[in-house]
N, C-alpha and C positions, 0 to 999 in steps of 0.2 A: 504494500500500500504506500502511494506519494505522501510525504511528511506533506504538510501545510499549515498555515501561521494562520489562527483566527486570533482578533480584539476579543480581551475579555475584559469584564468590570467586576471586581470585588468590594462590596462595602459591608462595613460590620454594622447588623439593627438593633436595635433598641434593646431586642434582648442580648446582645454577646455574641450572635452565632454569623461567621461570616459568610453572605450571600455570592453565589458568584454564577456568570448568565456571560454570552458572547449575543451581543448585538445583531450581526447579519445571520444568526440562525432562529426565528423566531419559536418561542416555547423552550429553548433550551435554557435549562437554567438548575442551580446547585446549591448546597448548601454544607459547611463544617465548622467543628466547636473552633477549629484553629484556620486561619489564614492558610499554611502549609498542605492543611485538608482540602479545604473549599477548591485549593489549586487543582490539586491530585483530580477529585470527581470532577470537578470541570471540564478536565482535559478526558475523562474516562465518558461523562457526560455525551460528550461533541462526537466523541465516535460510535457512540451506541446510536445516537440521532443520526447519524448520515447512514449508518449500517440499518437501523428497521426503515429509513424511508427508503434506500437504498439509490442514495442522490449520487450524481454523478457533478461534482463540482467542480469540472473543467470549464463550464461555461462562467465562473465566477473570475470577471474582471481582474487581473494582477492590483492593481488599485485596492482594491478591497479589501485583499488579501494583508495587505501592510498593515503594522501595527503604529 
């Protein structure tokens, strides 16, 4: 499988637990008691999403792709 670089956005709510989601995959999104966690699933997140829709994201602009 091709590596590829998605945007992601980590912020910590209200309660402590750090939220974390990539922008151009809409509905993807994650959640860990630690920043170092929320990363991990995020990144596990994003390939479990493009594997059950079974997307093929070469049509996604190099532009986009940058972080």
């Amino acid at each position: 499988m091709a590596n590829y670089n998605f945007p992601i956005i980590i912020e910590k709510d209200e309660d402590g637990f750090y939220v974390a989601s990539t922008p151009i995959i809409q509905g993807c999104y994650t959640q860990g008691k630690t920043y170092k966690e929320a990363l991990e699933r995020i990144q596990e997140a994003i390939e479990l999403h493009l594997e059950a829709r079974k997307i093929r994201i070469d049509f996604i602009s190099q532009d986009k792709l940058k972080v």
